[in-house]
Structure formats: C-alpha cells, structure tokens
N, C-alpha and C positions, 0 to 999 in steps of 0.2 A: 444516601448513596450518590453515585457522581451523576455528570450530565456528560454527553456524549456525543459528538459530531463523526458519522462512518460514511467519508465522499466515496461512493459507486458502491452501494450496498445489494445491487441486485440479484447478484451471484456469486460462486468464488469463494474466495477469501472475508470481501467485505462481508455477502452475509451471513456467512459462519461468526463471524469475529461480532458483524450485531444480532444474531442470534444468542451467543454465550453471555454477551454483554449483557442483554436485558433480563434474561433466565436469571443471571448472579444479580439482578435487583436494581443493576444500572438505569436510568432513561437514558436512552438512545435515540438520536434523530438522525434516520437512514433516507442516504437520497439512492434516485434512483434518475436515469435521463429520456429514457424514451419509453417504456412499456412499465404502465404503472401497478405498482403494488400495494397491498394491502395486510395489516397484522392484525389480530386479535388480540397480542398481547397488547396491555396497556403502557407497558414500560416502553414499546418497540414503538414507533410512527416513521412512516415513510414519508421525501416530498420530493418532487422533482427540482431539479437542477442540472444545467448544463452546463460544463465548467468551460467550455467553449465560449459563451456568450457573452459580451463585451461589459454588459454591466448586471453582473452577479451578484443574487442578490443572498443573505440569509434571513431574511427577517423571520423564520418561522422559528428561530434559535430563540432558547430564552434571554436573559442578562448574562447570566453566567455559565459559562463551558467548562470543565476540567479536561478536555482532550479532544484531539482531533486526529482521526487516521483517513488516509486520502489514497481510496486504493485504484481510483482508475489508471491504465495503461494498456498495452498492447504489443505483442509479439510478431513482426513483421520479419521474419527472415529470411534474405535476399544476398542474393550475392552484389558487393559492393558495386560493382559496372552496372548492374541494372539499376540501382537506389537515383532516384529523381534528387536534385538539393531541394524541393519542394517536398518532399517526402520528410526530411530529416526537419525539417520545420516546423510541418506537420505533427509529426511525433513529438517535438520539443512542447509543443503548443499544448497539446493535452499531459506530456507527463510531468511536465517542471513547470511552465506558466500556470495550469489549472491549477497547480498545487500553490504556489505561489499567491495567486488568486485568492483563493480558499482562503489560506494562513493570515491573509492582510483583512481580509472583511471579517474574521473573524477574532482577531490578535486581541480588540479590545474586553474581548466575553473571556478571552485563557487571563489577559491581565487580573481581573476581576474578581477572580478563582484564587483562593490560598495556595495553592501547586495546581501546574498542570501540564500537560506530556502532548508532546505533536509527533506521530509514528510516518514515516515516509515509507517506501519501498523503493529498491534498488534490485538488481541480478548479480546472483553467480558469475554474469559473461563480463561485468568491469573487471572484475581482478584477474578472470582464468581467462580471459580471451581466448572465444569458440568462435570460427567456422561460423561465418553469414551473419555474426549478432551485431554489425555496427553499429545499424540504424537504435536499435535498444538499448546498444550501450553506452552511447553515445549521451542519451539522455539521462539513462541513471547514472552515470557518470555525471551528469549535473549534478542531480539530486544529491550525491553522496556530498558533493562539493556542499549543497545548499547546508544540507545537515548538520556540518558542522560547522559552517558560518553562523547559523540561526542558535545552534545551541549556546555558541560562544555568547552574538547579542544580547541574546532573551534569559542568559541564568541570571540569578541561579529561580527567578521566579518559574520558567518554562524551561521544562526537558525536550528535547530532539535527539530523537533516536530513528534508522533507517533496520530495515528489514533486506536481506539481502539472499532471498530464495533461488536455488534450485526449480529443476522443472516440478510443474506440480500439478496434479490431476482438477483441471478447473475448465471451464468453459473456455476460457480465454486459452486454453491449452489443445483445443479440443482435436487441431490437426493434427496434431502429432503426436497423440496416442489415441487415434480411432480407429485400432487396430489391436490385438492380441500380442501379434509381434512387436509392433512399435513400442509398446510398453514391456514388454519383458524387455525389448535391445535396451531402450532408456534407462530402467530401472537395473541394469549390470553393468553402467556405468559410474552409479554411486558406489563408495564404497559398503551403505547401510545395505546396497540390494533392492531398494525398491524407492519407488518415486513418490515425492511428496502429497500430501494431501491438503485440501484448504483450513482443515482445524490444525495442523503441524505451524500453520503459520500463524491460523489466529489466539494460540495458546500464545505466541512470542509476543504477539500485538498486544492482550491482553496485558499481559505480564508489563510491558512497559508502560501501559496507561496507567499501571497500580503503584500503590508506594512500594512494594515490596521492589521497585526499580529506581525506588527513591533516589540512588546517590551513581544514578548511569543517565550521561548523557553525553550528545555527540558522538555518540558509536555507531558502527556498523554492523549488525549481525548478522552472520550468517550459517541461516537454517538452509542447509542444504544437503544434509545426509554424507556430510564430511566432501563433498568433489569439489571445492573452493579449497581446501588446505593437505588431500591426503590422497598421497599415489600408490597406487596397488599396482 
C-alpha cells in the first residue's frame, strides 16, 4: 500500500482525508502543530510540524512518499479597507510558502516513488469572486498558479492537482455557521442545497492520491455543490 504525507491533519478535512487513508491500508504520517495527538491505528501516526518555522524539518518521513496533501489555511474575511499588507503576508506565508516548504523537503521521497500525486487546496472565491474574500483569495490564487507550474515541472513522474471547495462544515468554518440560520442561509446558496462536508472533500483528495487519477494532472477541482459554475 502507499505512504502518505497529510500537512494539518488535526481536524477538517485533513483528518477525515487521514482517517480514510489509513482505514483503506495506506500508512499515513499526519502532522499536527500545536495540540498533540495520538492514534491507535497503526497505519495512522501523528508528529508535530509547524510549517511556519524557518527550518522545517521531515525527518520522521520514510525514504519514499507516494503523496502529499497540505491542508493548512484559513478563512479571514474582512473587508478590503480594513486588511493590514501584513495581513496578506501573513496569509501568503502559511498558505503558499508552508506549502511550498513542505513540497521541497519533501520532493526527494515523491522522486523516489514509481508515481506520486501532491493535492493542494484552493476556494470557490478565486474564480466567483465573493464579498470580503480578498485576503484568501489572494493566496489561493497563488496556489492555483503553483499547481500548475509544478505539475508542468514535475511530470510526468508527479501529479499536481488543487482541490477547490465551497464553504464546508469544518472547524476552520466554524463562524460562519454557529448558527441554525447561518447554515440553512449558506446551504440555499449552493445550487445542491446544502453545505459541504470534510469527507465531500476528502473523497476528491483521495481520489487524486490514487491511480484511478492516474492521467489528471494540473487541474483545478471544484467540489463545491455546483456555486463555482451554476446560476439559479
């Protein structure tokens, strides 16, 4: 079975995506950054990592990785006159340099690997531009950018693929639908009717780590219950 690198496994998405992962037989090595955790499964292991920190390290990875999904980020939305340019740097910093990060200390363990798949995450708000999302889109709008530069470099050995979600019921979500209301308004603005969940996105993660994604790379998906491409 494969080996597996899931940056911000804590919660969310990450640890749905390394919970399925290690169930289906994968090893997985899930970091976490500030509040530590612990698994029983033996497929699963946790280790801390801050992707913040100047010299990052992975030495707890084996020789060889088949994939890597990098799910840390953050939802900051402000309206533009209030956003600090320290702000948007800040953001830049954790969501495109930590990932960046990641990808280079680890680039030599996916070389290593007969195939292997690097998953990024992007938003809904690059392509539909929403009301206060600069500062977020700003960065995945990197990322999307990163995606397919990297996939271009790195084929046909390594796939790069981006995840490009709608809002989704996840901690990192958690203002804006700690509410009844908040989430029924949200969820009648997709056109499926209701707001995503963290395995809607870790099924698509999955899906790209595997061959069955064998001949997709440099794309951008977006799982987002259709409000990226479909007006009602």
């Amino acid at each position: 079975m494969a080996k597996y690198l899931v940056v911000g496994a804590s919660s969310g998405i990450g640890n749905a995506l390394a919970n399925q992962l290690s169930a289906s037989g994968h090893q997985v090595y899930a970091t976490f950054c500030k509040n530590e955790i612990a698994s029983s499964n033996p497929n699963l292991s946790f280790h801390q990592l801050n992707v913040l920190d100047e010299n990052l390290s992975l030495d707890f990875l084996p020789e060889t990785i088949n994939g890597i999904v990098y799910c840390p980020g953050s939802i900051n939305l402000k309206p533009f006159a209030r956003i600090k340019p320290e702000d948007f740097v800040s953001d830049y910093q954790l969501q495109v340099v930590g990932a960046v990060k990641v990808i280079q200390a680890a680039l030599p363990r996916l070389k290593d690997a007969d195939s292997a798949s690097i998953v990024l995450f992007s938003t809904v708000a690059v392509q539909s531009g929403l009301n206060f999302h600069s500062l977020v889109a700003s960065s995945k709008g990197a990322i999307e950018g990163l995606t397919r530069a990297l996939s271009a470099e790195f084929a046909p050995k390594i796939r790069v693929n981006c995840i490009a979600p709608s809002l989704t019921d996840t901690p990192l979500a958690a203002s804006l639908l700690n509410t009844d209301q908040k989430k029924e308004a949200n969820a009648l603005r997709h056109p499926l009717k209701r707001i995503g969940s963290a395995t809607d996105i870790a099924n698509m993660a999955e899906f790209l780590l595997s061959d069955k994604s064998g001949w997709i790379t440099g794309q951008i998906l977006h799982v987002d219950g259709g409000m990226g491409s479909i007006k009602l």
